[in-house]
matplotlib code that plots the C-alpha trace (Angstrom):
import matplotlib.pyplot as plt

x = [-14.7, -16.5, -17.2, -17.9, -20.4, -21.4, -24.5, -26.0, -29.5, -31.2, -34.1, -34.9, -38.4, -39.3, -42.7, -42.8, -39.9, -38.4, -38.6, -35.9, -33.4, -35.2, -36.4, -32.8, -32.2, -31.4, -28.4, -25.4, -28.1, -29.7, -26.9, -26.6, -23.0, -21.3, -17.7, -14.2, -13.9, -17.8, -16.7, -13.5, -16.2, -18.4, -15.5, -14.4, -17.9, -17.6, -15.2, -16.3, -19.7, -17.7, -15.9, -19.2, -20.4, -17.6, -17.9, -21.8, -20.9, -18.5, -21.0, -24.1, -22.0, -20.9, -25.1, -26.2, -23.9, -24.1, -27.7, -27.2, -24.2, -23.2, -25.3, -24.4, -24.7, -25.3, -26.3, -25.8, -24.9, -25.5, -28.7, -29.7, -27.7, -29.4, -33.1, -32.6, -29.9, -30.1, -27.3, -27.1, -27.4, -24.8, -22.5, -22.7, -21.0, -22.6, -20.4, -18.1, -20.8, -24.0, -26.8, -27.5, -23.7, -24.8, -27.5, -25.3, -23.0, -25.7, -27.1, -23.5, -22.9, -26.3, -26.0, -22.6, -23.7, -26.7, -24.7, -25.2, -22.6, -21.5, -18.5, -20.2, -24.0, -25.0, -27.9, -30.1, -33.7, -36.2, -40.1, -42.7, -45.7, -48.2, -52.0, -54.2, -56.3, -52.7, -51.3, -47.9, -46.2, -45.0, -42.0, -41.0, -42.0, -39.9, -36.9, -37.5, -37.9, -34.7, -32.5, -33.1, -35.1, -38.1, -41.1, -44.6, -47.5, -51.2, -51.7, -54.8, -53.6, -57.1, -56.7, -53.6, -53.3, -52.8, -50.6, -48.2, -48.3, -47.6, -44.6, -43.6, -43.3, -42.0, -38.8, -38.8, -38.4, -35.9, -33.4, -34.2, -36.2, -33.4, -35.2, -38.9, -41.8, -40.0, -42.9, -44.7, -47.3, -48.6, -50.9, -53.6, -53.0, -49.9, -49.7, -46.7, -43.9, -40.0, -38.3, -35.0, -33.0, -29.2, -28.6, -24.8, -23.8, -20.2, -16.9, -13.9, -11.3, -9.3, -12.4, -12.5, -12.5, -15.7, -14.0, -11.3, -14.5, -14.6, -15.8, -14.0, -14.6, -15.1, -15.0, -17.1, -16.6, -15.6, -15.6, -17.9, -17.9, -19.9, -18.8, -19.1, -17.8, -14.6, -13.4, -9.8, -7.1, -3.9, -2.1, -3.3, -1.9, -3.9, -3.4, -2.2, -1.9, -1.1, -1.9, 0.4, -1.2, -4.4, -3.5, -5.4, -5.5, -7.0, -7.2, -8.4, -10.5, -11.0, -14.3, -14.0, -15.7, -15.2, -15.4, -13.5, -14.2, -12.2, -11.9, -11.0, -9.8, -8.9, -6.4, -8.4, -10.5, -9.2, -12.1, -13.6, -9.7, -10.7, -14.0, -12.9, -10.8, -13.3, -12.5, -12.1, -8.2, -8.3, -9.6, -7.4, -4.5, -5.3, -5.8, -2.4, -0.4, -1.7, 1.0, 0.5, 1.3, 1.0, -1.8, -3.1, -6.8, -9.3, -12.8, -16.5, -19.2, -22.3, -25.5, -26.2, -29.3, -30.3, -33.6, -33.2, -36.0, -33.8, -36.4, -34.2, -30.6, -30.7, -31.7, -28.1, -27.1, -28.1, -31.3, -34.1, -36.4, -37.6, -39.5, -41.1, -44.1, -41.4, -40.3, -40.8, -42.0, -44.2, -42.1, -43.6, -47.4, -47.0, -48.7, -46.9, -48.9, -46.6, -43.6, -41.7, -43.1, -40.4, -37.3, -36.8, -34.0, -33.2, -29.7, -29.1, -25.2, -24.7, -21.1, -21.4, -20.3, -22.0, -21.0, -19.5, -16.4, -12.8, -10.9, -7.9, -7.1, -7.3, -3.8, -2.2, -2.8, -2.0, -0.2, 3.6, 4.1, 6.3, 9.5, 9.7, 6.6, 7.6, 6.8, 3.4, 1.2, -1.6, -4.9, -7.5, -11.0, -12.1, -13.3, -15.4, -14.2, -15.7, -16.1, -16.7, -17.8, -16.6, -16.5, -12.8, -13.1, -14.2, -14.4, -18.3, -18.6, -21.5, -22.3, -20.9, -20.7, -19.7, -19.5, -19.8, -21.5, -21.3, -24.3, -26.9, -29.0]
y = [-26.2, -25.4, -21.8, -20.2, -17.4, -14.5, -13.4, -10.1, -9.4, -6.7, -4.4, -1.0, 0.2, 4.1, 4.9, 8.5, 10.0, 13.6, 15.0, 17.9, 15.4, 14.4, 18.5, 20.4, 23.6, 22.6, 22.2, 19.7, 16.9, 17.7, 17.9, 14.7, 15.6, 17.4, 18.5, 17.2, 19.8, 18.8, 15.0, 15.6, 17.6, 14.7, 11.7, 14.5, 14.4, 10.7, 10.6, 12.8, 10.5, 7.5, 9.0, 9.8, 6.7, 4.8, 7.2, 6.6, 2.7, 2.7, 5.2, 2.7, -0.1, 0.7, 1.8, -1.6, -3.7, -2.0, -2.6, -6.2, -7.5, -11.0, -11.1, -11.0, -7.9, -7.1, -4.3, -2.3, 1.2, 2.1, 1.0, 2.4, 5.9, 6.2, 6.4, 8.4, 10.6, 13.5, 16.0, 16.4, 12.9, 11.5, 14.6, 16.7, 19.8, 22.0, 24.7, 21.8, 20.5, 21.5, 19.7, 19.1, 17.8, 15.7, 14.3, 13.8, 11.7, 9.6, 9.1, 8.7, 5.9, 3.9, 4.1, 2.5, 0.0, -1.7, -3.8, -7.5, -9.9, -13.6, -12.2, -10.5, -9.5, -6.0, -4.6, -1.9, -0.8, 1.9, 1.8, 4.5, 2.3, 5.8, 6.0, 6.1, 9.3, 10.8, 13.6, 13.9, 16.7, 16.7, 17.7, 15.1, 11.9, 13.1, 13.6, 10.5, 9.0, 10.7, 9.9, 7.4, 5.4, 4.9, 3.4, 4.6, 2.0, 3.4, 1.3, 0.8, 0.8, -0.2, -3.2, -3.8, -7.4, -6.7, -4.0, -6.0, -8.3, -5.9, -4.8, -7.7, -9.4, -6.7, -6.6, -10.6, -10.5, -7.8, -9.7, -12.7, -14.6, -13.7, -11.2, -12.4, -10.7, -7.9, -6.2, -8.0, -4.8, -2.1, 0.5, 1.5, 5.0, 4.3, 7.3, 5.7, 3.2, 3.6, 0.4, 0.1, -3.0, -4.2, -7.4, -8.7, -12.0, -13.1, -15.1, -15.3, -14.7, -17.9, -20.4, -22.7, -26.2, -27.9, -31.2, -29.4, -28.2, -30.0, -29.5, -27.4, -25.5, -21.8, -20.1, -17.2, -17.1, -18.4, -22.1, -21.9, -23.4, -24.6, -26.9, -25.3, -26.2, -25.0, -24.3, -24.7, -23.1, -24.5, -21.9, -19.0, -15.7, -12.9, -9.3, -9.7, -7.7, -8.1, -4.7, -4.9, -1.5, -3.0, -6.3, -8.0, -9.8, -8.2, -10.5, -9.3, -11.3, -10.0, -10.9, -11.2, -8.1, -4.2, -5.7, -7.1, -8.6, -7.8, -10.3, -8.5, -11.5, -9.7, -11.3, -13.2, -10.8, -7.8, -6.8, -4.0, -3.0, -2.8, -2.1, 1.6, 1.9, 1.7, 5.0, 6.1, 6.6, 2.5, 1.3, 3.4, 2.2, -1.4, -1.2, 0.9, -1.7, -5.2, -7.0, -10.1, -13.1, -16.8, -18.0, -20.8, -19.9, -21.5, -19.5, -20.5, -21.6, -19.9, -17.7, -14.9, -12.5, -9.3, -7.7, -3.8, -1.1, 2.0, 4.5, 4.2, 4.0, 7.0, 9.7, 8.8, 9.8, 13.3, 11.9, 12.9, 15.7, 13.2, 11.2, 13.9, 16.5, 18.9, 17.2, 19.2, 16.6, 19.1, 18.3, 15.2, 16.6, 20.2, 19.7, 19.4, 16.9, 13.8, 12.6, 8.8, 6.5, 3.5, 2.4, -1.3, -3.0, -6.3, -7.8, -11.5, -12.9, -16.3, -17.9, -21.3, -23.3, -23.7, -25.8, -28.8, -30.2, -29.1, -31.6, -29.9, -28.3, -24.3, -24.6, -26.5, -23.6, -20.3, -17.6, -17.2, -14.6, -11.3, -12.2, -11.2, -11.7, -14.3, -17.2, -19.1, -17.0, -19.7, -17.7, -19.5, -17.8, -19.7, -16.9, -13.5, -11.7, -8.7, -8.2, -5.3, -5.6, -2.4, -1.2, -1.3, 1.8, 4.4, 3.1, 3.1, -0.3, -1.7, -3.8, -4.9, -7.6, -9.0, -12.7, -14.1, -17.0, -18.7, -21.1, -17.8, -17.0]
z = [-8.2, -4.6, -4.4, -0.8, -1.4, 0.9, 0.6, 1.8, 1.8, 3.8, 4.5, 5.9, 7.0, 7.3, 8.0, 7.2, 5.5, 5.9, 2.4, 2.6, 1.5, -1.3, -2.5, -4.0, -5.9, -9.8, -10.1, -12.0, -11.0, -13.9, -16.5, -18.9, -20.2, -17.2, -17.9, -16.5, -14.0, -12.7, -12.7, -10.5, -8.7, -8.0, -7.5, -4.7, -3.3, -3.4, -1.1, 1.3, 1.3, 1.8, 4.6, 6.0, 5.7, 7.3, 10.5, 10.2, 10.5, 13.4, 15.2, 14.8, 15.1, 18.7, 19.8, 18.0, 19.9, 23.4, 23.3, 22.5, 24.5, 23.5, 20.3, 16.9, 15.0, 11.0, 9.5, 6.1, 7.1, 3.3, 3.2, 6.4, 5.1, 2.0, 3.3, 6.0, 4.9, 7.2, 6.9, 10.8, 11.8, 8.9, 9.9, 6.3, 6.9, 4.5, 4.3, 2.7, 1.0, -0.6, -0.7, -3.8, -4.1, -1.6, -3.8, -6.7, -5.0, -3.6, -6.8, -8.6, -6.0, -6.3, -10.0, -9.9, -7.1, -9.7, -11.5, -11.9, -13.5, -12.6, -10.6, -8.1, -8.2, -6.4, -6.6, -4.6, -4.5, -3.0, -2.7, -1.2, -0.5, 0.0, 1.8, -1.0, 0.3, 0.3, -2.3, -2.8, -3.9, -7.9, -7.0, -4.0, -6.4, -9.1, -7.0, -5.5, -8.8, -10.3, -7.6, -5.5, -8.3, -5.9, -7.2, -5.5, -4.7, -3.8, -0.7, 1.7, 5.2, 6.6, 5.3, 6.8, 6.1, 2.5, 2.9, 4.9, 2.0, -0.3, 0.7, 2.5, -1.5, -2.7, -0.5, -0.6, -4.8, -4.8, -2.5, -3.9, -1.3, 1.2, 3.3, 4.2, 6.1, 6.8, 8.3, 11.3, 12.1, 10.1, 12.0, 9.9, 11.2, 8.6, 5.7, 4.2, 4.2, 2.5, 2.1, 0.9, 0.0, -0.9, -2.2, -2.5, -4.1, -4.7, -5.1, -3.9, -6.3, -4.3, -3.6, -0.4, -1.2, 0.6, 0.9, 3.2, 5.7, 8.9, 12.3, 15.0, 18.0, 18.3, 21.7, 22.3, 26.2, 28.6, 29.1, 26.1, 22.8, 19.9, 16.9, 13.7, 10.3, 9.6, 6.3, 5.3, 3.2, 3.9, 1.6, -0.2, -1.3, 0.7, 2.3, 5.9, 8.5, 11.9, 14.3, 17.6, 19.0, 18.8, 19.3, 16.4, 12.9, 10.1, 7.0, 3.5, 1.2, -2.4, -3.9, -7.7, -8.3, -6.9, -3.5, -0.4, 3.0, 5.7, 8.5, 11.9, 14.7, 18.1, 20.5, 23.5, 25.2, 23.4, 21.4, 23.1, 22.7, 19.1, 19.0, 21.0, 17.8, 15.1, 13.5, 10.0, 10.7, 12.0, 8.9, 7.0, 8.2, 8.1, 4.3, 3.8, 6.1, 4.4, 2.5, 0.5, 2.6, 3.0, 5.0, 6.3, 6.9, 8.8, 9.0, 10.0, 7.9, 9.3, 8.9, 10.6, 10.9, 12.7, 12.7, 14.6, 15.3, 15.3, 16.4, 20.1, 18.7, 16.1, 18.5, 20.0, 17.2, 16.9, 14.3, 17.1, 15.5, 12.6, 15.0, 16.7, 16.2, 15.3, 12.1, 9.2, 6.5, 4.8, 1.5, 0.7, 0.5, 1.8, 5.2, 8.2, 10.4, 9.3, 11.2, 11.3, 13.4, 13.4, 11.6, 11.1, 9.5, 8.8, 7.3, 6.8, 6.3, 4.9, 4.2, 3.3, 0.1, -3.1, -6.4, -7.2, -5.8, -6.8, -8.9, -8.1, -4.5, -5.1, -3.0, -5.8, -8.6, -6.6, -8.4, -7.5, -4.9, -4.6, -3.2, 0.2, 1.5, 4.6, 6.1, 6.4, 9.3, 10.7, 11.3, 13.0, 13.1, 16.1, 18.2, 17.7, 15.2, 12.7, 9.3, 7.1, 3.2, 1.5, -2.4, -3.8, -5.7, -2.7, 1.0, 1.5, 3.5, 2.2, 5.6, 9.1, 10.9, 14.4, 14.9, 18.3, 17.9, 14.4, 15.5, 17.0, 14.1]

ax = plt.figure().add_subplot(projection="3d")
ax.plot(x, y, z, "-o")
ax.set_aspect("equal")
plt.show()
């Protein structure tokens, strides 16, 4: 049977790190049997870092595409959360929340995001590639270690070429060959590179059919158009939802796994309409308002990839002191002459079809419906549109992407 398969693959570059994150009182972190009541604790810290991280999303979602009008844009605001995970920048309010709660949910939700089965594969991993001269504190690595599950290399920044290399393999053979030469430049004046990856593989639980895929035309402004392939579903069962305030379609597509795509399709020249929207509340009330339809779908085949420096977007965030001489990063080797010298991430979409062909057309074995649920609705995909990846169990949205051009790479 044809199988269309997502794939997410991305990487995050930190040179320098600010280690107060990583350096918590003792605390139910360390517990290997914590009771009921600290479990309900933790899911409730869960959801407070998954509300976090959705506003986190929408926030660098709006700098990233303002500073790149007309482009595509992709980006794991996970990934990009998890290394940097400042409590001002990411909005923590610690008289909610204590840091080391903090911790514990971080670690609670990277420990259920490593898992790797046929369904869906998902898997994350941290790296601290350190000068070789350079002493780190006990205490920072074993956090790191503990926590995050960051590995440290002893790396020679004088010879840069091969410390490039290094890491540049490193992040290629954790995402599978998806993310390459991550890392253009390396100053040798470097004392120490973070890297963080996600890797996301999976299926839809109803497949596309690649002998239904033909070309079409998708407008991205005006007058303007490109041919792209076009898969087809001429009826499936899906979550539907059709948003009159905001004037747009918002399409859900279960993976076979904890996970879901959600397809975003704004009404001609309405999506800074949406885009003003993109609020915690939004997404919450698309997911409570989808109902199970019949659709006829018709959405791009395409590849998409974004490659950001972030060391000018995050200060808009209110992350600025991490990048300055008043950065306090004396937690990673007790001095205090370190601070972080550029952000880079990289994310890379691809929705095309993989496996053999159907026998049978995935419309001729659908489920039977709920009565009730209406008539056919027609959704055509032939013009920018978003889409957000998010966990089914908590709303962390693993990555973002806006489509304006299924052909820009």
């Amino acid at each position: 049977m044809g199988r269309m398969l997502p794939l997410l693959a991305l990487g995050l570059l930190v040179a320098g790190f600010c280690p107060a994150v990583l350096c918590h009182p003792k605390s139910t972190l360390d517990e290997k049997n914590p009771n009921q009541e600290d479990q309900d604790e933790g899911r409730h810290v869960d959801l407070r870092l998954a509300s976090t991280n959705v506003d986190f999303a929408f926030s660098l979602y709006k700098q990233l595409t303002q500073k790149a009008p007309g482009k595509n844009v992709i980006f794991s605001p996970l990934s990009i959360s998890t290394i940097l995970e400042l409590l001002k920048g990411l909005k923590f309010n610690l008289t909610e929340t204590s840091e080391s709660e903090i911790h514990q949910s971080f670690q609670h939700l990277l420990s259920t995001l490593n898992q790797s089965r046929d369904e869906l594969q998902l898997s994350t991993g941290n790296a601290m590639f350190v000068k070789d001269q350079l002493n780190l504190l006990d205490r920072f690595t074993e956090d790191a270690k503990s926590l995050y599950g960051a590995e440290a290399f002893a790396t020679d920044f004088q010879d840069s070429e091969a410390a490039k290399k290094l890491i540049n393999d490193y992040v290629e053979k954790g995402t599978r060959g998806n993310i390459r030469d991550l890392i253009k430049d390396l100053d040798q004046q470097t004392m120490m590179v973070l890297v963080n990856y996600i890797f996301f593989k999976a299926k839809w639980k109803t497949p596309f059919d690649i002998r239904d895929t033909f070309m079409s035309k998708f407008y991205f402004g005006n007058l303007m158009w490109v041919k792209v392939p076009m898969m087809r579903m001429d009826a499936m069962a899906t979550p539907y939802f059709w948003d009159e305030e905001l004037l747009c379609t918002v399409v859900e597509l279960p993976y076979t796994g904890n996970a879901s795509a959600f397809f975003i399709l704004p009404d001609q020249n309405k999506m800074e309409r949406v885009e003003a929207m993109l609020l915690l509340e939004t997404l919450k009330r698309w997911r409570d308002s989808l109902k199970i339809r019949w659709v006829a779908l018709f959405l791009p085949k395409f590849s998409i990839s974004g490659d950001y420096n972030l060391k000018d977007t995050l200060p808009q965030l209110v992350i600025e002191e991490m990048f300055t001489s008043k950065a306090d990063l004396s937690g990673i080797t007790g001095a205090r002459n370190l601070q972080v010298s550029q952000v880079v991430h990289k994310a890379v979409l691809d929705v095309s079809e993989e496996g053999t062909e159907a026998s049978t057309s995935p419309a001729l074995s659908l489920s039977p419906l709920p009565p009730n649920v209406g008539p056919m609705v027609i959704v055509r995909f032939n013009m920018p549109f978003l889409v957000i990846v998010a966990r089914t169990d908590t709303p962390s949205i693993l990555f973002m992407s806006k489509v304006i051009n299924p052909k820009q790479s």
